[in-house]
C-alpha distance (Angstrom), angle and dihedral (degrees) to the residues before:
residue distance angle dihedral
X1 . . .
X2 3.88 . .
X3 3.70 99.2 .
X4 3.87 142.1 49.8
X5 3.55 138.9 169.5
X6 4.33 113.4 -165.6
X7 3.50 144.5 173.7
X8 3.79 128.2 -110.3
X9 3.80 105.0 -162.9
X10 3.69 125.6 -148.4
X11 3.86 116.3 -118.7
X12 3.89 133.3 -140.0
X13 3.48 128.5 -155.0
X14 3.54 103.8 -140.3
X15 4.39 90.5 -163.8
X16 3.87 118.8 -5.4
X17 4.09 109.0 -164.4
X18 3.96 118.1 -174.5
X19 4.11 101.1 -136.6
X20 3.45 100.1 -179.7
X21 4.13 142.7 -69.5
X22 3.51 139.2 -72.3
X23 4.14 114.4 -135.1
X24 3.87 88.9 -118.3
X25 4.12 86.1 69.1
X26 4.41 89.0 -100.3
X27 4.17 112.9 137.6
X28 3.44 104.7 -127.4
X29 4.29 96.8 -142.1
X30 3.90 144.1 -179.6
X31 3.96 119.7 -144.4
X32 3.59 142.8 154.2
X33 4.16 114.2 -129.8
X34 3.26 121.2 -146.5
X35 3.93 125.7 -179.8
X36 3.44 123.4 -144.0
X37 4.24 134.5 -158.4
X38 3.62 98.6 -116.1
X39 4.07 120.9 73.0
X40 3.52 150.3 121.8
X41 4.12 116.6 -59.2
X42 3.77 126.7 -139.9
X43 3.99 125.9 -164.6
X44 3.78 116.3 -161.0
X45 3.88 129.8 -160.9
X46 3.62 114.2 -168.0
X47 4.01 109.2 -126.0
X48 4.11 126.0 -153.5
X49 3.79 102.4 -156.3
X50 3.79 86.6 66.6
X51 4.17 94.8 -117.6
X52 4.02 116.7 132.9
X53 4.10 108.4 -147.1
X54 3.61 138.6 -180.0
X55 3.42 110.4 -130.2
X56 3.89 92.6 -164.3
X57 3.73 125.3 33.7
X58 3.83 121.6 -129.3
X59 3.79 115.7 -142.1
X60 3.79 121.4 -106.8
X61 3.44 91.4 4.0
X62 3.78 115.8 117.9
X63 3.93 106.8 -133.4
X64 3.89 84.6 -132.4
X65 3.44 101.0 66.9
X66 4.10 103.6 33.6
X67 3.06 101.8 133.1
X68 3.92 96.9 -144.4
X69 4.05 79.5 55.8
X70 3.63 88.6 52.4
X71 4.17 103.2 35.1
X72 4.65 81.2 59.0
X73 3.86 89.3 48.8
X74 3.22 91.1 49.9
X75 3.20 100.2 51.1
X76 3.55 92.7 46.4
X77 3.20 100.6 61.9
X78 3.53 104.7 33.8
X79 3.99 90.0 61.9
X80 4.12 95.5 31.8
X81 3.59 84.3 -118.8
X82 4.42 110.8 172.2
X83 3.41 97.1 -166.7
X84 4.10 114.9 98.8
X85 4.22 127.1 -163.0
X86 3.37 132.6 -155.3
X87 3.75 116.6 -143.1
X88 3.71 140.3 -154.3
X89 3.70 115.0 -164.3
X90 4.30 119.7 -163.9
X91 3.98 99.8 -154.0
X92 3.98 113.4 -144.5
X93 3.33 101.4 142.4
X94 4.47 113.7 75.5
X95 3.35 124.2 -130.6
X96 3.74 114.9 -108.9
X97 3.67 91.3 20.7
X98 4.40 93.9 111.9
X99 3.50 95.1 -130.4
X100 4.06 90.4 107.6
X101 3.23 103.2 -114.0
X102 4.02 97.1 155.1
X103 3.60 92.3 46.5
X104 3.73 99.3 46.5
X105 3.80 85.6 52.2
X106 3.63 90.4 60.5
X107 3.92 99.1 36.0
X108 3.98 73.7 56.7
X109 3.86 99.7 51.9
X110 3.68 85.8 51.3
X111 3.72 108.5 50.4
X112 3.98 92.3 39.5
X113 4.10 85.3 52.0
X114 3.53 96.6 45.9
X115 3.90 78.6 62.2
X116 3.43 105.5 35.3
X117 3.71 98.7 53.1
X118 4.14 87.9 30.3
X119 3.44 101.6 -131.4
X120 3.95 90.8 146.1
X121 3.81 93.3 -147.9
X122 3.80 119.4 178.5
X123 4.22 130.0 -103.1
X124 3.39 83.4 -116.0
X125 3.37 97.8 51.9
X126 3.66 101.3 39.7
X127 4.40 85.4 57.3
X128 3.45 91.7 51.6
X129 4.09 93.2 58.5
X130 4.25 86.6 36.9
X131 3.95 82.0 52.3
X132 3.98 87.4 62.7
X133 3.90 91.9 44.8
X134 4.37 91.1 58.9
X135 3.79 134.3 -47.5
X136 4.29 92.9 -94.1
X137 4.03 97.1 46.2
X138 3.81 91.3 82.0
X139 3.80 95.7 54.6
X140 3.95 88.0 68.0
X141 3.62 84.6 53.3
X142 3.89 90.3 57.8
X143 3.26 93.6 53.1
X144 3.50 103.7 -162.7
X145 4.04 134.0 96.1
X146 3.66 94.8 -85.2
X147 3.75 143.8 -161.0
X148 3.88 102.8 -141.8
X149 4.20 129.8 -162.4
X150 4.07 133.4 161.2
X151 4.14 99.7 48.3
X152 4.06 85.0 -33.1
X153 3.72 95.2 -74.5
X154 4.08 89.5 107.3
X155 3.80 103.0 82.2
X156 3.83 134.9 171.7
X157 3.81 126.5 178.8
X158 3.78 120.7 -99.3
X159 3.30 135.1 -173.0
X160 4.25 117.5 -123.3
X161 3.91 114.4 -170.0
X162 3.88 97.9 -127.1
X163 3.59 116.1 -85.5
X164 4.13 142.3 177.4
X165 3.81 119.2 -131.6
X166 3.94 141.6 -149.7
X167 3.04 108.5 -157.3
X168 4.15 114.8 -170.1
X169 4.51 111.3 -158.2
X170 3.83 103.9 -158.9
X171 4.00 112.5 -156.4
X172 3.56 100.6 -101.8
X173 4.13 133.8 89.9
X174 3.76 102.2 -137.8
X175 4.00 113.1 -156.6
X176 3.74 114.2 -122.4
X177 3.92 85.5 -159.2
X178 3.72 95.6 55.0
X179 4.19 96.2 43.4
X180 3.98 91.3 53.6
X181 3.85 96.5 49.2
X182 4.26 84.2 55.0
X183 3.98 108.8 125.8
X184 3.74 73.1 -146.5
X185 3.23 104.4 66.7
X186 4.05 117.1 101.2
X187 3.41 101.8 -128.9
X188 4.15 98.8 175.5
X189 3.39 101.8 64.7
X190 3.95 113.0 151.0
X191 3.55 122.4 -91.6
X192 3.92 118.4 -129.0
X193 3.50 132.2 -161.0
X194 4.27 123.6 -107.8
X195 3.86 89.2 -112.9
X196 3.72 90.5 55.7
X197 3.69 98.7 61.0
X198 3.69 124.0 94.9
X199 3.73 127.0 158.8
X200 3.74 117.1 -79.3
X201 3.85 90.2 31.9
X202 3.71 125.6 114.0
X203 4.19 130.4 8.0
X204 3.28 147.1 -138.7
X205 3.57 123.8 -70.2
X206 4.06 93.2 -159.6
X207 4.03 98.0 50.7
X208 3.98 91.7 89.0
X209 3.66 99.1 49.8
X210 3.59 93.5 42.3
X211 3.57 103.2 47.7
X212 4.09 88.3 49.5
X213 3.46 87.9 56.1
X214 4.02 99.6 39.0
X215 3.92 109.2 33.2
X216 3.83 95.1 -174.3
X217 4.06 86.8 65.8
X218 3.67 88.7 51.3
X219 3.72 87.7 48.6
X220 3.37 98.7 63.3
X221 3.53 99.2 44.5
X222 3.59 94.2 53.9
X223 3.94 83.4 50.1
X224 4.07 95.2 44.5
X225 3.96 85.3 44.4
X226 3.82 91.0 70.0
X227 3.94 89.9 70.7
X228 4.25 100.9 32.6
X229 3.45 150.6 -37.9
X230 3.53 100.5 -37.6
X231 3.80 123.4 -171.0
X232 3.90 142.4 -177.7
X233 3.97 109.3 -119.0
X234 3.58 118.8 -141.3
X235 4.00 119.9 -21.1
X236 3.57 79.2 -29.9
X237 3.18 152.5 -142.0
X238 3.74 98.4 150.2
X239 3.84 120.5 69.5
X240 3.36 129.5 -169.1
X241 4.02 146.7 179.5
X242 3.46 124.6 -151.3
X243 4.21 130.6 -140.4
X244 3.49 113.5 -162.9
X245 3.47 130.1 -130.7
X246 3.58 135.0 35.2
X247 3.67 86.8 -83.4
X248 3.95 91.4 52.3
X249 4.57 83.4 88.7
X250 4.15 82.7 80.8
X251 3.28 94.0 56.4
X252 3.72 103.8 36.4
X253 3.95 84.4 44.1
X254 3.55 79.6 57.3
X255 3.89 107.1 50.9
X256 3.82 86.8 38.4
X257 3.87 93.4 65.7
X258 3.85 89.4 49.2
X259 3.78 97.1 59.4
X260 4.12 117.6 111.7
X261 4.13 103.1 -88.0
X262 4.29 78.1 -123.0
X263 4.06 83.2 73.2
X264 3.65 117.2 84.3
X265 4.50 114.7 -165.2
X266 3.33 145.0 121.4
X267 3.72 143.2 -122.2
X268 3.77 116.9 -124.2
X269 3.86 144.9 165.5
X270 3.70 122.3 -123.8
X271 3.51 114.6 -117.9
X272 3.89 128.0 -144.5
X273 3.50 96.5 -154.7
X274 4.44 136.7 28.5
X275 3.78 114.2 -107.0
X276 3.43 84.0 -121.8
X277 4.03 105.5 46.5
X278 4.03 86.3 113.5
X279 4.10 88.6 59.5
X280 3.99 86.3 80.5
X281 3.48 142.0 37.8
């Protein structure tokens, strides 16, 4: 196999508490990850002079620090691997939206090259490099519906009842960076326990301080509240309300053509599992 074209799913998180803080400056958080069937997609030709390439550039992104530039290299040189791969990447998902997008890319990258250049590493293994790439690459690794603590890298299976989503992407790139160092960000919320969680419980500690500083999130989530319990995912910008069971698409289908044309989305189902779970072992 020379060739391979694979999804990089967007992520929800489903509650996203703010437990407390590290002395190197890292939130120490509790969340609930949820993938969705709508993403990014990557295509990946398998190079023999060794060099990784872009084939197609990605706006305001320096080429040094793309992360599905950075997740190969990695790779590369952490197994001593010669081959190379150029990539093409199809960008759905915005940046500073909170549904992942960069890190899926490059949980992506390296489950299709662990196949592509059959080096048959390990789940593990493959999390412990996505750990290095950014605290939410190594939940796409995972590749479950997961209950996350630490930075996010602690994750435990759950099981989500299956559920349709609208999910509302208000025109603004919110900077994770900037929302954490708030002095108005609760950062004591109360931890809870895995068995305690169910869906609808919990919230997101970063919702208030982003949607005082971005009013278009807020917007949306006062619009999106009208037909649920709507909630930002992430550090935002994306929010999204859920409709559970498989017959929740009518109705999201439904609230989704009522939104205000000025309010771009999408409707998605949740997914239990990554398309690309099988990719590691």
């Amino acid at each position: 196999m020379n060739s391979l074209t694979c999804p990089a799913p967007a992520k929800l998180n489903l509650f996203l508490h703010v437990v407390g803080q590290r002395p190197d400056g890292y939130h120490l958080l509790q969340t609930v990850f949820r993938f969705v069937d709508y993403g990014d997609s990557l295509s990946f030709s398998v190079r023999d002079d060794g060099e990784v390439r872009r084939v197609n550039s990605l706006p305001g992104v320096d080429p040094e620090r793309d992360l599905t530039m950075r997740a190969a290299r990695l790779l590369q040189q952490e197994t001593g691997c010669r081959l190379g791969v150029a990539i093409a990447l199809e960008k759905r998902l915005p940046m500073g939206g909170g549904l992942g997008g960069g890190s899926s890319d490059a949980a992506t990258v390296l489950l299709a090259l662990n196949r592509l250049w059959n080096l048959n590493l390990g789940r593990a293994e493959l999390q412990e490099l996505g750990l290095r790439l950014g605290a939410d690459v190594p939940v796409f690794i995972f590749g479950e519906s997961a209950f996350a603590e630490g930075i996010g890298e602690k994750l435990q299976p759950v099981a989500l009842s299956a559920a349709w989503y609208v999910v509302l992407v208000p025109p603004v790139a919110v900077s994770t960076p900037e929302i954490f160092a708030s002095k108005e960000l609760t950062r004591a919320t109360k931890p809870i326990k895995m068995p305690d969680f169910s869906t609808g419980c919990g919230h997101n500690d970063l919702e208030p301080v982003v949607c005082r500083m971005y009013p278009q999130v807020a917007e949306c989530l006062a619009w999106l509240r009208g037909f649920g319990d709507a909630r930002m995912t992430g550090s935002g910008a994306c929010v999204f309300a859920g409709f559970p069971g498989e017959e929740g698409e009518e109705e999201a289908r439904r609230v989704f053509s009522l939104k205000p044309a000025k309010m771009a989305g999408f409707v998605a189902r949740g997914l239990d599992r990554h398309p690309l779970y099988d990719f590691a072992s």
